[in-house]
N, C-alpha and C positions, 0 to 999 in steps of 0.2 A: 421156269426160271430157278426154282429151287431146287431142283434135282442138278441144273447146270450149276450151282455156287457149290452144291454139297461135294460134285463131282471135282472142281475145279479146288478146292480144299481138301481133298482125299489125296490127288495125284500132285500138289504140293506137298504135301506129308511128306508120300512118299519118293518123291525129289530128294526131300534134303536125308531120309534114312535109309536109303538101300544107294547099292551099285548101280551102273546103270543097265548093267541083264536085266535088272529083277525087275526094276523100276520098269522099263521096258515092255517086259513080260507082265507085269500087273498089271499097267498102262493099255495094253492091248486088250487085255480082260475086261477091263472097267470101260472102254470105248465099246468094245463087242456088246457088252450091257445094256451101257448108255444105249447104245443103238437099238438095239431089241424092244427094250423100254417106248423107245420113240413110236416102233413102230405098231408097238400094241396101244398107243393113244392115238395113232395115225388111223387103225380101224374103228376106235370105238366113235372119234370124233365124222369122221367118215360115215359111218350106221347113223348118227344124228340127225345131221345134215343132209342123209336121204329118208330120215323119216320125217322131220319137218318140210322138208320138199312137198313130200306127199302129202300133207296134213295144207299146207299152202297150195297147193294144186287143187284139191280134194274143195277147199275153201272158197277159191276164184272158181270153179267150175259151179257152187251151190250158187255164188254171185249172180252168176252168167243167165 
């Protein structure tokens, strides 16, 4: 959520102090970003989630 407000107050800035090329052109940069960003928390959260899997599988099968 913080990186979406810091994001959304950046590309405001730059709203109101460039053209709109530039603005534009930053704008594309800072979403290409953003997005990149997502998707390096998309695998780490991902790796978790398949090692607690395991760690719960691992656990119900000592159960069993």
């Amino acid at each position: 959520m913080l990186q979406e407000d810091l994001l959304n107050n950046v590309m405001e800035r730059y709203n109101n102090e460039f053209e709109e090329d530039t603005y534009r052109r930053i704008s594309r940069i800072f979403v290409e970003e953003h997005l990149n960003l997502l998707k390096l928390q998309e695998k780490s959260i991902r790796s978790q989630i398949d090692s607690v899997s395991k760690i719960l599988k691992s656990l119900q099968n000592t159960a069993a």
